[in-house]
C-alpha positions as CSV (number, residue, x, y, z in Angstrom):
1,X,0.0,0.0,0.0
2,X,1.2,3.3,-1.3
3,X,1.3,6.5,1.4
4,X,-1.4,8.2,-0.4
5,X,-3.4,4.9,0.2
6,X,-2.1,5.0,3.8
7,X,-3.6,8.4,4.4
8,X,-7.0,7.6,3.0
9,X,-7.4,4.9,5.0
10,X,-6.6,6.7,7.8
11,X,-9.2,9.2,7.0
12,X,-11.6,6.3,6.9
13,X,-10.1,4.0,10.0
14,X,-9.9,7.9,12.0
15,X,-12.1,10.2,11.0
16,X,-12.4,12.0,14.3
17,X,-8.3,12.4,14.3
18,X,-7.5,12.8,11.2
19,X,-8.0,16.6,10.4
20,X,-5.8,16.5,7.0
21,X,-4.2,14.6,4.1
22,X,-2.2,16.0,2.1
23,X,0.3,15.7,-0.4
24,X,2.9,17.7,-2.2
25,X,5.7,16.4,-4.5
26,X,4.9,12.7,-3.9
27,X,5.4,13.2,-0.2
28,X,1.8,12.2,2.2
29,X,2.0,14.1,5.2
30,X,-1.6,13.5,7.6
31,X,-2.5,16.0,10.3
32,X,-3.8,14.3,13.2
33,X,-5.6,15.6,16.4
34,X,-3.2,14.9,19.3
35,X,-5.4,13.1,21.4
36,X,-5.8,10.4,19.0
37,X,-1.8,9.9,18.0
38,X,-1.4,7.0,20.2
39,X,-3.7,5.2,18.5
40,X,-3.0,6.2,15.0
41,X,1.1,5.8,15.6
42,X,0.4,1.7,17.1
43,X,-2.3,1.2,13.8
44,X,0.5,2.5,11.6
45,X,2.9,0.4,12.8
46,X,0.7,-3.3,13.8
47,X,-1.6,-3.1,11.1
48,X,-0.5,-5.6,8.2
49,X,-2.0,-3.7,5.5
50,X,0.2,-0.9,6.1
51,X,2.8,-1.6,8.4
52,X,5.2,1.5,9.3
53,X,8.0,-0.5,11.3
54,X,10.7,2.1,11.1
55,X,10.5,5.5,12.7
56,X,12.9,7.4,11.1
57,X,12.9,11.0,12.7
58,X,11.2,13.1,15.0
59,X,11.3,16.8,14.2
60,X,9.2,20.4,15.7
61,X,8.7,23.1,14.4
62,X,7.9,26.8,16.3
63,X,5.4,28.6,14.0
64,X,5.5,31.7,17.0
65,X,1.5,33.5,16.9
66,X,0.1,30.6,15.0
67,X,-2.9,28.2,16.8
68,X,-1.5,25.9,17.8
69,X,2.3,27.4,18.2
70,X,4.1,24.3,17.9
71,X,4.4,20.6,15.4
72,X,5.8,17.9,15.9
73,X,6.2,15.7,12.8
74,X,7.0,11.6,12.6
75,X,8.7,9.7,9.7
76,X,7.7,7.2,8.8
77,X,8.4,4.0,6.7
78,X,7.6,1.1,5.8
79,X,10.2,-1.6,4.7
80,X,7.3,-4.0,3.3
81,X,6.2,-0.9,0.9
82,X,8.7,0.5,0.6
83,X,6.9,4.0,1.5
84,X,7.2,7.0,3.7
85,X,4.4,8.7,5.4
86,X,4.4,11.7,7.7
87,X,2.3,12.3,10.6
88,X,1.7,15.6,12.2
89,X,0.0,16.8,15.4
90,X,-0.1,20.4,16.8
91,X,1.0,21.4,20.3
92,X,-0.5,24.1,22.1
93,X,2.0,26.2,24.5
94,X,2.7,24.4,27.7
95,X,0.7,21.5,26.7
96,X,2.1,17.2,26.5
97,X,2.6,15.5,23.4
98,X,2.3,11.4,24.3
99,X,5.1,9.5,23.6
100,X,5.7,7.2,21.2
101,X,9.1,5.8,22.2
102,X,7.2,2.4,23.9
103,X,5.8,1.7,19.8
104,X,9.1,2.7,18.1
105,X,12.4,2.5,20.9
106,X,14.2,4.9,18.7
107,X,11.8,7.3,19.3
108,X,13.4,8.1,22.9
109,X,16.4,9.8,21.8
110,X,14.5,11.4,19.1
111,X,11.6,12.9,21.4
112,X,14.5,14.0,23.7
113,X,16.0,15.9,21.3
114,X,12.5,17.9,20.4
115,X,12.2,18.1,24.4
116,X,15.5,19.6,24.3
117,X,15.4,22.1,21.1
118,X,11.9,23.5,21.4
119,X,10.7,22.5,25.3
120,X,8.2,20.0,24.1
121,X,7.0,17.3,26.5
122,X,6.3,14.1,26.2
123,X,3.8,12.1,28.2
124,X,4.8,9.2,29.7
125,X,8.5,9.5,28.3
126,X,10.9,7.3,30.5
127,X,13.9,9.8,30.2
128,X,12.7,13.1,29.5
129,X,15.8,15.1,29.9
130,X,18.3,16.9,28.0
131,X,20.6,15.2,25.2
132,X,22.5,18.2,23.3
133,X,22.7,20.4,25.5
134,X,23.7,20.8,29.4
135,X,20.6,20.6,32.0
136,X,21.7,24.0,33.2
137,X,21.0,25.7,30.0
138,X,18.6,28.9,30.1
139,X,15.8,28.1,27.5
140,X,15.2,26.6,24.1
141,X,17.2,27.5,21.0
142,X,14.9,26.6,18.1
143,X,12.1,28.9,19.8
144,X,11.2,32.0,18.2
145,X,11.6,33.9,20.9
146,X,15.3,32.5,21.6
147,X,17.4,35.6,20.9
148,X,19.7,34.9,17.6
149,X,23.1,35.8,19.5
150,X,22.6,33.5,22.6
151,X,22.4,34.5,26.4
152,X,24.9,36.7,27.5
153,X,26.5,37.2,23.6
154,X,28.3,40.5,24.6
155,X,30.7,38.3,27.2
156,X,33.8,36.8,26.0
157,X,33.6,32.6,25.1
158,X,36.3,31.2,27.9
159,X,36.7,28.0,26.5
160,X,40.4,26.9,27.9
161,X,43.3,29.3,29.1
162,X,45.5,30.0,26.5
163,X,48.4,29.5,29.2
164,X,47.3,25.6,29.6
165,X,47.3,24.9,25.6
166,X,49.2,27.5,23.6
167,X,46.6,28.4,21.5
168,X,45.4,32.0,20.9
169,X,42.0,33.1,19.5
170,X,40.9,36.2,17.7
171,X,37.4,37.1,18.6
């Protein structure tokens, strides 16, 4: 079954959920309501007919004034098929997204790096924490809001002493 196929289905299997299918250069992307994504995700990936079995990213997005303000997007594909289908679900500000990392495992990592980027969390997640950078970071980068320079831009980067390793830096 093709991802076009995939998404009708859905439309059919979810009609409550399923708020979109569209497609654009060959590429199904289906808008889902995010109460229902549990449910959608585990048909995706048990049902026979289509069987998604490979979770191959995780990504938001910050869309700033927009209802809601944040996505988060799934990958999928499916090595029977041979196809690739992406699922989308809106996130309010301050509101949970449920997990998915107990239908696909490599979905931990990849939840903890939207977590991470935008502060999106994740129901349920078993290690919701940081994973690029340090927990005593001040905010979220990939937010609109997140000023372009970085906190504290105007103070110098001390990375080493140049005593301790001979190299200078021009800043």
């Amino acid at each position: 079954m093709d991802s076009r196929a995939a998404g009708e289905m859905l439309k059919v299997r979810f009609p409550a959920a399923v708020q979109t299918v569209e497609e654009f250069r060959g590429e199904t992307t289906v808008t889902i309501a995010g109460g229902a994504l549990r449910e959608v995700m585990r048909f995706l990936k048990e049902d026979e007919a289509v069987r998604y079995d490979l979770l191959v990213d995780v990504a938001g997005a910050d869309f700033g004034g927009a209802a809601p303000r944040f996505t988060v997007a799934y990958l999928l594909h499916s090595m029977r098929h041979n196809n690739r289908l992406r699922i989308k679900t809106g996130v309010a500000e301050g509101a949970e997204v449920d997990t998915v990392s107990d239908i696909w495992r490599g979905a931990e990592w990849l939840e903890r790096e939207v977590y991470d980027m935008f502060g999106i969390p994740f129901a349920n997640h078993p290690d919701l924490r940081r994973i690029l950078l340090t927990e005593d970071f001040v905010g979220h980068p990939l937010r609109k809001e997140f000023p372009l320079e970085g906190h504290e831009f105007d103070k110098p980067l001390n990375l080493c002493a140049e005593e301790e390793t001979g190299y200078t830096r021009d800043i």
